[in-house]
C-alpha positions as CSV (number, residue, x, y, z in Angstrom):
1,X,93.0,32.1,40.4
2,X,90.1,33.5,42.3
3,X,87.9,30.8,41.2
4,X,90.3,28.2,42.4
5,X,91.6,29.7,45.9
6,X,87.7,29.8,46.6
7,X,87.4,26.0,45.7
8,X,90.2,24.9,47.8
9,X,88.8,27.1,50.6
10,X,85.3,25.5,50.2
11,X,87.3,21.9,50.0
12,X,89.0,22.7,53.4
13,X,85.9,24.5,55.2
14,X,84.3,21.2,54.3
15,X,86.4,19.5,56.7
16,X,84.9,20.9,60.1
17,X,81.4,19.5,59.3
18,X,82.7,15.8,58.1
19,X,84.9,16.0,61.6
20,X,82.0,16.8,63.8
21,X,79.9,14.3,62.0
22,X,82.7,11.5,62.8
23,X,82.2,12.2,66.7
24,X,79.1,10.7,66.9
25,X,80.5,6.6,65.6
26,X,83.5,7.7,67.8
27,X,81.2,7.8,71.3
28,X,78.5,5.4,69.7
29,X,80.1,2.7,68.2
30,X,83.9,2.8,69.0
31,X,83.7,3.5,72.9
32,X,79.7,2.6,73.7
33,X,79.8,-0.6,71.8
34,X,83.8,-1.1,72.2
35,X,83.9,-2.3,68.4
36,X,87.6,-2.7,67.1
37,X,86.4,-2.7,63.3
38,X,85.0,1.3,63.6
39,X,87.8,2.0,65.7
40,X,90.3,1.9,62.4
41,X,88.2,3.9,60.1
42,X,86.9,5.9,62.1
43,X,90.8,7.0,63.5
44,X,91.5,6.8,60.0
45,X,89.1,9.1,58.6
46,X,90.1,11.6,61.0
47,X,93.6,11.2,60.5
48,X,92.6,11.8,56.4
49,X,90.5,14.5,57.9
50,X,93.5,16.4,59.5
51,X,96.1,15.6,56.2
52,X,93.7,17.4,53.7
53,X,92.7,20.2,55.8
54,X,96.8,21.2,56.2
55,X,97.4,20.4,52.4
56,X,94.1,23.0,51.6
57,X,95.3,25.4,54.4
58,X,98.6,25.8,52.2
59,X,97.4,25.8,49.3
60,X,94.7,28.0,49.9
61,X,97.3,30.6,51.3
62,X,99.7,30.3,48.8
63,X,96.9,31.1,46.2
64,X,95.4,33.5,48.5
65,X,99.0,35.8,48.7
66,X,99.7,35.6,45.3
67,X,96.1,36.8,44.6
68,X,96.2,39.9,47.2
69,X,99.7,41.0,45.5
70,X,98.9,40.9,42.2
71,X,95.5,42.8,43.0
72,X,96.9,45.6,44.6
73,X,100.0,46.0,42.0
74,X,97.4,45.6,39.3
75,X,94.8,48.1,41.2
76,X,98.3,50.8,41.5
77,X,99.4,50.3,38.2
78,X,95.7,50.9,37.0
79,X,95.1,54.1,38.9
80,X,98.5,55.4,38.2
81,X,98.0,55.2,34.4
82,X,94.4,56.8,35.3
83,X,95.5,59.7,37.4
84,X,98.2,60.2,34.4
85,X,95.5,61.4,32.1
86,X,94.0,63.9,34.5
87,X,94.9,67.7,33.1
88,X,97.0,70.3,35.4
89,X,93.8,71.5,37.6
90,X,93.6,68.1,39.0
91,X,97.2,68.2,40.4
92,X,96.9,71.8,41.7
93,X,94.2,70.6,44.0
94,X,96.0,67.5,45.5
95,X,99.5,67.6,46.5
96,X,101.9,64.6,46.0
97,X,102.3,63.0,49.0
98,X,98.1,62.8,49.3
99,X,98.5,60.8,45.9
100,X,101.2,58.4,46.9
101,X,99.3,57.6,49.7
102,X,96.2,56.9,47.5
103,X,98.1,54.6,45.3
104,X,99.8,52.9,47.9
105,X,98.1,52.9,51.3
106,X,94.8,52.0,50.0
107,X,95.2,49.9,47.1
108,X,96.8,47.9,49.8
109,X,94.0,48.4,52.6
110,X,91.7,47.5,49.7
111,X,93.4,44.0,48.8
112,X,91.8,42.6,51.7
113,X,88.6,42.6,50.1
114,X,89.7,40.1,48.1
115,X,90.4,38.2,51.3
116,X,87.1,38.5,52.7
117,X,85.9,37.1,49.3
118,X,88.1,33.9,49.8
119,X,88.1,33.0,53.3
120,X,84.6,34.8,54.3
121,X,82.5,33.4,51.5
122,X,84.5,30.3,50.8
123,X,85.9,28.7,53.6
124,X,84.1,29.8,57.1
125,X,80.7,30.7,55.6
126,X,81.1,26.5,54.1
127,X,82.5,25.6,57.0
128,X,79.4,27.3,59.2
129,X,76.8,25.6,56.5
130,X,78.4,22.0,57.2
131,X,78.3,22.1,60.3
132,X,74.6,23.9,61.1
133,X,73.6,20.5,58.3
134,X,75.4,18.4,60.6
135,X,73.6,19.9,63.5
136,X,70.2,20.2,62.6
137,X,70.3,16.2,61.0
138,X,71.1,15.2,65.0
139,X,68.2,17.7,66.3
140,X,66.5,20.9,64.8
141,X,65.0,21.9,68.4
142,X,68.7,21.9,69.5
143,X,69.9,23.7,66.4
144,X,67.1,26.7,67.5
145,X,68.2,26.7,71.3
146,X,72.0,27.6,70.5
147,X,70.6,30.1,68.0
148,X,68.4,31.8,70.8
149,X,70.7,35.0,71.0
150,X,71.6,35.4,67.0
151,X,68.8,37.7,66.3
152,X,70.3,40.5,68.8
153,X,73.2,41.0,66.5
154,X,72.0,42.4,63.8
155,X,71.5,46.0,65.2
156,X,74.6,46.4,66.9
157,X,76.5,44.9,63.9
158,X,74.9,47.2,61.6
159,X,75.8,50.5,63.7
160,X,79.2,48.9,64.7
161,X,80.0,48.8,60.6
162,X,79.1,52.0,60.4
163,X,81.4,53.9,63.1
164,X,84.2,51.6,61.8
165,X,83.9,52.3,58.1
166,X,83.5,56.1,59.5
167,X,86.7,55.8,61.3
168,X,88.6,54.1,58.2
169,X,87.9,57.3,56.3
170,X,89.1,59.7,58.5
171,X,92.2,57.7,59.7
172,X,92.8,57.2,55.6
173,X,92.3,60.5,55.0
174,X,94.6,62.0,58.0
175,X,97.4,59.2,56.2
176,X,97.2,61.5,53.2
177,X,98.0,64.1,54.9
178,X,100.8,62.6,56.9
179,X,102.1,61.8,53.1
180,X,101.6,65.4,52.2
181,X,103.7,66.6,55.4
182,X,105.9,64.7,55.0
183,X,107.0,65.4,51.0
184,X,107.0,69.1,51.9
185,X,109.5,68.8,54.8
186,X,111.7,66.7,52.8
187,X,111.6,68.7,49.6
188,X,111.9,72.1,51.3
189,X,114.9,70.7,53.9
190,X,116.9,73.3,53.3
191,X,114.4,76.5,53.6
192,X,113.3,74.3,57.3
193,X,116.8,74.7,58.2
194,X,117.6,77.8,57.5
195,X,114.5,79.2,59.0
196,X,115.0,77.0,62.0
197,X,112.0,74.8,61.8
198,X,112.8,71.7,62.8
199,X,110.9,71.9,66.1
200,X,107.8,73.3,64.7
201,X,107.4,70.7,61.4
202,X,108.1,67.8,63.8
203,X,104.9,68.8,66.3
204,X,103.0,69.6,63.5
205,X,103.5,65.8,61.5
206,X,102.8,64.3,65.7
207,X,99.7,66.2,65.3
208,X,98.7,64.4,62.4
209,X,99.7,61.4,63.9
210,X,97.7,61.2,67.3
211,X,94.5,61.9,64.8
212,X,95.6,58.8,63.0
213,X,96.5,57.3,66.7
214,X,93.0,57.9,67.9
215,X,91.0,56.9,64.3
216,X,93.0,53.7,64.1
217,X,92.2,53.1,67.8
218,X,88.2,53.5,68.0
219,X,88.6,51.9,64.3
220,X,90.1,48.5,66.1
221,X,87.6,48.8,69.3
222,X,85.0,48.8,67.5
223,X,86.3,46.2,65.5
224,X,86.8,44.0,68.8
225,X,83.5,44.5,69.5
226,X,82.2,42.6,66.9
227,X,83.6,39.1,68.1
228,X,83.1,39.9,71.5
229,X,79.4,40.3,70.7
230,X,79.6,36.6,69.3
231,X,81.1,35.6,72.5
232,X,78.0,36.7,74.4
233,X,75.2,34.9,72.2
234,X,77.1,32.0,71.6
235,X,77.6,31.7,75.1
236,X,74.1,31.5,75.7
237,X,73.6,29.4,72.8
238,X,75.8,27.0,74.4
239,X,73.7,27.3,77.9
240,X,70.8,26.8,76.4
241,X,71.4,23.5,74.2
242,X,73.5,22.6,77.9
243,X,70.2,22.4,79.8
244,X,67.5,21.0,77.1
245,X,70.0,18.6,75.5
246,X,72.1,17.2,78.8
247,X,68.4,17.0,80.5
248,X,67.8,14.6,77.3
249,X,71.4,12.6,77.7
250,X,69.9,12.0,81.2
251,X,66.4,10.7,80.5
252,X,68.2,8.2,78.3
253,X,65.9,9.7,75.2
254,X,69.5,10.9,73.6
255,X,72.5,9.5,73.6
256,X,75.9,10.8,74.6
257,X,77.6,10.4,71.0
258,X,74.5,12.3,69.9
259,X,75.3,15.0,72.3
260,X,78.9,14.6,71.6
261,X,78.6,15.3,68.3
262,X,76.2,18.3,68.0
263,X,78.4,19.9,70.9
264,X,81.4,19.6,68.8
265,X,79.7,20.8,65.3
266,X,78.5,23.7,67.6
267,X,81.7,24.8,69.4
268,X,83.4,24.3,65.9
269,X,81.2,27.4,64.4
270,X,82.3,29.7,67.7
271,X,85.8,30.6,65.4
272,X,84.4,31.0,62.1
273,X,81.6,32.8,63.1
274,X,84.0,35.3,65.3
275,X,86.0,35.3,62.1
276,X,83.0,36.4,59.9
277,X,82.2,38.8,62.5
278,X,85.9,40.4,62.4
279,X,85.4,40.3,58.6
280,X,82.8,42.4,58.4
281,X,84.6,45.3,60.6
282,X,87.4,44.6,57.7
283,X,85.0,45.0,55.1
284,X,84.3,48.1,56.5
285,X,88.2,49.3,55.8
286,X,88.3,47.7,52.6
287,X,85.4,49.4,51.4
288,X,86.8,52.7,52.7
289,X,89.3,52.5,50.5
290,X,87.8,51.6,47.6
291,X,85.4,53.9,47.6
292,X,88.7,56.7,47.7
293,X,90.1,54.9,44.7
294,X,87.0,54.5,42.6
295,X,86.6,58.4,43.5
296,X,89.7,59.2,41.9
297,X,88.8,56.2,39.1
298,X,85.5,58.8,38.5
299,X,87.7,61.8,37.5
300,X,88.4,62.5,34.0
301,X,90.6,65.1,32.3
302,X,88.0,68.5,31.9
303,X,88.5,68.4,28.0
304,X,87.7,65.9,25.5
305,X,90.1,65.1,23.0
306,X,89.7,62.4,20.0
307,X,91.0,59.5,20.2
308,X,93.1,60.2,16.8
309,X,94.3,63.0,15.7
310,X,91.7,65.4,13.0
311,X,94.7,67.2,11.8
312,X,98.0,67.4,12.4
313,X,101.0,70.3,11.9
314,X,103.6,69.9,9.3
315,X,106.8,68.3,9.5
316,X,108.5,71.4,9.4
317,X,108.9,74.3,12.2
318,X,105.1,75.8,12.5
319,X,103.6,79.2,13.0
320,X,101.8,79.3,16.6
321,X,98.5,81.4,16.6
322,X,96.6,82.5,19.2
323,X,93.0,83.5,18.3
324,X,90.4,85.3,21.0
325,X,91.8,82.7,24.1
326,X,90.5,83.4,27.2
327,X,91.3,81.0,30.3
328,X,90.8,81.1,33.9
329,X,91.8,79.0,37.1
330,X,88.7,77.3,39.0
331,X,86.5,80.2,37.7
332,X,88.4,82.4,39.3
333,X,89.5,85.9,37.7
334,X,90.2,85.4,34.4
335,X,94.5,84.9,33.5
336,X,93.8,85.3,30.0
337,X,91.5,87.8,28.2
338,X,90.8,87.5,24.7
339,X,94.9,86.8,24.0
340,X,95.5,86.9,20.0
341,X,98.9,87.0,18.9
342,X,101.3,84.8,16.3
343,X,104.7,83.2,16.5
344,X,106.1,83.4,13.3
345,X,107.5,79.8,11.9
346,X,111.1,79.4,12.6
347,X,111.2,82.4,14.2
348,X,111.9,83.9,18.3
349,X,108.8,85.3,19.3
350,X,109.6,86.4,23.4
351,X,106.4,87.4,26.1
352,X,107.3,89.9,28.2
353,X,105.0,91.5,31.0
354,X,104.7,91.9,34.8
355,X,103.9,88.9,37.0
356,X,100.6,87.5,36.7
357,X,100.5,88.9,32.8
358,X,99.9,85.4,31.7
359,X,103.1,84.1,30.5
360,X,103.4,80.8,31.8
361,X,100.1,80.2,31.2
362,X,100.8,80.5,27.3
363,X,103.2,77.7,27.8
364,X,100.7,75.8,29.7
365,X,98.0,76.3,27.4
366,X,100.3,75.0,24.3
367,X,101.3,72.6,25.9
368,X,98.0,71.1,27.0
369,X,98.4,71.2,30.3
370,X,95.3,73.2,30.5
371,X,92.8,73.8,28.1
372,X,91.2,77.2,26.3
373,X,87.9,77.8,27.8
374,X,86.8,80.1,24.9
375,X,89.1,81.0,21.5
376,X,91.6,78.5,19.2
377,X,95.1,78.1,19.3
378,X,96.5,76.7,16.4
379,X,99.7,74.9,15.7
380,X,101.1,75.0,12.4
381,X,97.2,76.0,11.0
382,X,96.2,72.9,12.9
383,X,93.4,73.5,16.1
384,X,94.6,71.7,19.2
385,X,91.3,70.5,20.0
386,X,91.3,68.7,16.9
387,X,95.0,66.9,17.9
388,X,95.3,64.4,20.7
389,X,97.2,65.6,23.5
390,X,100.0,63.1,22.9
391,X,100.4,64.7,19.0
392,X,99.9,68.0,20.4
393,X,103.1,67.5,22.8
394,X,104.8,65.9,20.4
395,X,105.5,69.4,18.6
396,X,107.2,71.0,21.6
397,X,110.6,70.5,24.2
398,X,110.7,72.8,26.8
399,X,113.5,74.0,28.8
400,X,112.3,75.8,32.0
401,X,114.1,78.1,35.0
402,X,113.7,74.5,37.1
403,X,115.7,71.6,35.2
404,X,113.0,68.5,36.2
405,X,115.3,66.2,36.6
406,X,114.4,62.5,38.1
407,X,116.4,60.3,40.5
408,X,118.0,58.1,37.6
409,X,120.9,58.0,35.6
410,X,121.8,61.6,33.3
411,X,121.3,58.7,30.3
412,X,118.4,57.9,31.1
413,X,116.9,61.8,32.1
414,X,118.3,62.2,28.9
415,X,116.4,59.7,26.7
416,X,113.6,59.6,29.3
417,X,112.1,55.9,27.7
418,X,112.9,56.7,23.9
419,X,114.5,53.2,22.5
420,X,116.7,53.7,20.0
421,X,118.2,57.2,19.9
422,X,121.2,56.7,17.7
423,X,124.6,57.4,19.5
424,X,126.0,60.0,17.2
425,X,122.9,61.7,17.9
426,X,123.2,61.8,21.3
427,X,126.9,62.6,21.3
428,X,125.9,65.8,19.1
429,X,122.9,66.6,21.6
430,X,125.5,66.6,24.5
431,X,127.9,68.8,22.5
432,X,125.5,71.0,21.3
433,X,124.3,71.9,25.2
434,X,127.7,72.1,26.0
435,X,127.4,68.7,28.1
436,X,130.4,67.1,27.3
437,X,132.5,69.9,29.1
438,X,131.9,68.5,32.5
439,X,130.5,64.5,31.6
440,X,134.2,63.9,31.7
441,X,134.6,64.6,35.1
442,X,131.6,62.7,36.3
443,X,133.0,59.5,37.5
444,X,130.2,57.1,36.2
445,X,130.1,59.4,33.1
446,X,126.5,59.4,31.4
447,X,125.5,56.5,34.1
448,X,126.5,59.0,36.9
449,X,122.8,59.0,39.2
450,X,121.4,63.0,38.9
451,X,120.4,62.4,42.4
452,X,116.8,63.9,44.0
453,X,115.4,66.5,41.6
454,X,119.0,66.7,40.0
455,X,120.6,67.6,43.3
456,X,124.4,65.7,42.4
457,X,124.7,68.4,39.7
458,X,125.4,72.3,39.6
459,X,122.7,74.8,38.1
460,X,124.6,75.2,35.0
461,X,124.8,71.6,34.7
462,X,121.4,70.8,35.6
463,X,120.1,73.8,32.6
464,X,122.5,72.1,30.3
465,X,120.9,68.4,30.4
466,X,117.7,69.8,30.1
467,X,118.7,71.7,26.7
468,X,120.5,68.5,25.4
469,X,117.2,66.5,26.3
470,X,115.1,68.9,24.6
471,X,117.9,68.8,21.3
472,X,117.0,64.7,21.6
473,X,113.0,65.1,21.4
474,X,113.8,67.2,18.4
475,X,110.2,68.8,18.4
476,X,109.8,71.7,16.2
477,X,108.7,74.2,18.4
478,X,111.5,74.9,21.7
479,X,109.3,76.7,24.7
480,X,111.7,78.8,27.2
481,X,110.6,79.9,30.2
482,X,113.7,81.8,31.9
483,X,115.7,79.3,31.4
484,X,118.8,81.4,32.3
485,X,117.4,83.4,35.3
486,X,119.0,81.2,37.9
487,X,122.2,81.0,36.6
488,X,125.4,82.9,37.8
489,X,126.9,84.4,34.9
490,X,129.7,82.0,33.5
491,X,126.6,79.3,33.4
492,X,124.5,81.3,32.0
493,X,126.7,82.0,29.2
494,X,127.4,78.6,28.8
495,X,123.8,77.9,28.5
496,X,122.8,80.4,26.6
497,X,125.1,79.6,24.0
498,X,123.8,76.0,24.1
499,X,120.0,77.4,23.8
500,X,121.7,79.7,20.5
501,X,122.2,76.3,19.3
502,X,118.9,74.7,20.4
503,X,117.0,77.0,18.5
504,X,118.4,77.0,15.1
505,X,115.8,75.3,12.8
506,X,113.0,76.1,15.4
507,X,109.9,77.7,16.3
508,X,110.9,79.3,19.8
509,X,109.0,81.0,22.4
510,X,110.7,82.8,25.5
511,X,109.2,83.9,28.5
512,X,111.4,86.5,29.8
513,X,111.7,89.1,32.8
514,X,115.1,90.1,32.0
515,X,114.5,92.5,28.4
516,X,118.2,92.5,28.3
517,X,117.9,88.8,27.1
518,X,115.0,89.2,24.5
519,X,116.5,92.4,22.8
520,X,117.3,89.9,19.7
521,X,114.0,88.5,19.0
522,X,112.4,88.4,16.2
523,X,108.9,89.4,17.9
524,X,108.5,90.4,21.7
525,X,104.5,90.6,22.6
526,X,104.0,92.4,25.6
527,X,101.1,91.0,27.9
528,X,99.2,92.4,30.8
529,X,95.7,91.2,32.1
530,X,95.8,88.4,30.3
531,X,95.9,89.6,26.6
532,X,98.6,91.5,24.5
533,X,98.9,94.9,24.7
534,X,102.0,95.6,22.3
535,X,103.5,93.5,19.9
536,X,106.6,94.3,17.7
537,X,110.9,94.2,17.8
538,X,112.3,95.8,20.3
539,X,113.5,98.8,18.6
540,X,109.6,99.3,17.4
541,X,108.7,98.4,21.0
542,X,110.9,101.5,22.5
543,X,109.7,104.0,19.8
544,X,106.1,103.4,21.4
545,X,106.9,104.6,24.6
546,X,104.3,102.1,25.8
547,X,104.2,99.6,28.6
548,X,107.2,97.5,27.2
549,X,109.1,101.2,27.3
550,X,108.1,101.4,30.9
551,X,108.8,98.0,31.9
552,X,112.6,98.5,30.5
553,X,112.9,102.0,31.7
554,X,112.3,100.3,35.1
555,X,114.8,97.5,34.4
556,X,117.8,99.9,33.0
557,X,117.2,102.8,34.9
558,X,120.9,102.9,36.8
């Protein structure tokens, strides 16, 4: 498609030059000589002229929108899947809002590169060659007068590129953070109402925008600057080949359809060549933008993982070992310390500890949203690093104190993609989290929208969905992580008799701060620093007198 938009833009840049070149039988032989016969073709050749250069001019910008759309979706879909690869670290270190921006604001201020590609190369920088042959075949001393000023371009132009492209980053990077501001305000809506900070969120997004204001500003004056510099040197290009070549016309050595002629083919170039000129400035944003993307396009996910799977778990509910895992955030004080401990197949193995112990880092580590910077875990006697991260997952559902639920349908936050889930099983999933006691009273039933983060739905509700989605991706290992904190007490009994049922057949791991909930457990390990300080039932646990003795002393005290 590129290949032929730049052929129908060479076809209609062509155009200029052969019209120019007609000017000179026009005054020569049509009105000089008065002949009837040149008269008709050439009127008719301009007339052909004008036809093909409006049927190109479509066709060139049909061919040319189509190309520009497809680019950018092509460019988004491509650096979505990318940035979906990328491990947890990445997306602590850029918020949401900076990445929609990246995905959407410049893949689309990068399309016009292909723009510049089309109409730069193809149809003005022809359209300038036809005419400077057409030109230089009616005098070459001419052709060098209206050139006179061209040479003091180049060092403005250069340093005029360079503030633009410098402004283009700035303003694009301020747009990220417009993003950012605005996906906090809107997510946390209700703590800025409560707290009363409507005032101060709105001054601080028009801060952001009067940076944009003045980056875009200086990034479109010096922009402007560009054609205006044209303006100047073709102006005295124009003066010059005024005086040498009317002085000619005048002496009789030239003739006025000569004059006529090379005139036109000149003041023909003065719009491409501004056009070239604006096209550089927009080469300028275009590369800005693409250089952001390509930045992101040069990240890759920390770890290395095969591209197929070494070794896999069995079928059946595994054992979970940690061996000597120690893992830290951005080399910063270590969460983890040498962590050993197993989950026992088919057993509930609970961590318990103060905040900061390492908990949820467990689950991120098994998960392989991080990765072990020293020590093994293995799943089932299989290593991770041996699995790839998409048979690694496949072992585990979670169900966390935040139900993720998307803006779509409870069907489909339910089978989240998974064609062909058989509906008996998902009728037992839903009765099994205890769905079914409140789908009847949703009036679209199981194609009622969840609404933003699962907002149309209670707690309960919300906690109950996510167990009967985690029931559907019938992993053999179930990962809780106070799932029931949040709840009042009728959900949460709901619930937890819905997670009762979740974890029959199952390898489960809770993270709990309430003990009262992990009394039953098979295993409790009690962390703190980052490794495992006491491991054993809860009756064991109490006989210690340890930390876990402390912890509930603290807890039950009243």
């Amino acid at each position: 498609m590129l290949v032929l938009a730049m052929a129908v833009s060479v076809a209609e840049g062509a155009t200029l030059g052969a019209l120019s070149w007609l000017l000179e039988p026009l005054f020569d032989r049509v009105f000089a000589s008065k002949s009837t016969e040149a008269l008709i073709w050439v009127g008719g050749g301009i007339l052909g002229l004008f036809l093909f250069r409006g049927l190109t001019s479509i066709i060139g910008r049909h061919l040319l929108a189509r190309l520009n759309q497809e680019t950018a979706a092509d460019m988004q879909a491509a650096l979505l899947g990318h940035l979906l690869t990328l491990d947890g670290g990445f997306f602590q270190t850029h918020p949401p809002g900076s990445l929609i921006d990246r995905v959407q604001g410049d893949t689309v201020a990068a399309q016009s590169g292909m723009q510049l590609v089309v109409v730069g190369l193809a149809r003005d920088l022809v359209s300038l060659i036809g005419l400077f042959v057409v030109a230089i075949s009616i005098d070459p001393m001419w052709t060098l007068a209206a050139l006179v000023g061209a040479p003091l371009l180049l060092l403005p132009a250069l340093g005029l590129q360079r503030y633009i492209r410098r402004k283009t980053l700035q303003m694009r990077a301020e747009s990220g953070l417009r993003a950012t501001r605005l996906d906090e305000i809107f997510h946390g809506i209700a703590q800025v109402k409560l707290n009363r900070m409507e005032s101060y969120q709105a001054s601080r997004f028009r801060q952001i925008l009067n940076r944009i204001i003045r980056a875009e500003v200086k990034s479109a004056t010096g922009r402007a600057a560009m054609p205006a510099l044209v303006d100047v040197v073709t102006g005295a290009g124009f003066f010059a080949v005024l005086m040498l070549g009317g002085a000619q016309v005048v002496a009789g050595s030239r003739t006025t359809g000569e004059f006529m002629a090379f005139f036109t083919a000149m003041a023909l170039t003065f719009q491409p060549i501004r056009r070239l000129s604006d096209l550089a400035g927009q080469w300028q944003i275009s590369r800005a933008s693409l250089e952001r993307i390509y930045g992101f396009f040069d990240q890759h996910a920390a770890a290395l993982r095969p591209a197929q799977s070494r070794a896999l778990p069995s079928a059946v509910p595994p054992a979970i070992s940690f061996q000597d895992v120690s893992f830290g955030y951005d080399d910063a004080t270590p969460v983890l310390r040498g962590l050993n401990f197993t989950a026992e197949a088919g057993q509930v193995t609970a961590l318990v500890g103060a905040s900061g112990a390492g908990k949820s880092t467990v689950f991120h580590l098994l998960t392989g949203l991080a990765e072990p910077q020293s020590g093994q875990i293995l799943i089932g006697g299989a290593a991770t690093e041996a699995m790839t991260l998409a048979d690694q997952r496949r072992s585990f559902a979670a169900v966390s104190q935040e139900a993720a639920l998307f803006d779509e349908t409870l069907r489909e936050n339910l089978i989240l993609g998974r064609d062909g889930i058989p509906q008996e099983r998902l009728e037992a999933a839903l009765a099994d989290a205890r769905v079914d006691e409140f789908l009847a009273r949703l009036p679209l039933g199981l194609d009622t929208p969840a609404g933003p983060r699962g907002s149309a739905l209670s707690g309960g509700q919300r906690q109950r969905v996510a167990i009967a989605r985690a029931l559907l991706a019938d992993a053999p290992v179930l990962l809780l992580d106070e799932a029931t904190s949040a709840l009042d007490a009728a959900s949460e009994s709901a619930v937890t008799e819905a997670l009762a049922r979740a974890q029959e057949g199952r390898t489960t791991l809770v993270i709990a701060h309430r003990l009262a909930t992990v009394r039953d457990a098979h295993r409790i390990v009690v962390m703190d620093q980052g490794q495992a300080v006491e491991i054993g039932t809860h009756d064991e646990l109490m006989e210690k007198d340890g930390l876990y003795a402390k912890l509930h002393a603290l807890q039950f005290r009243n």
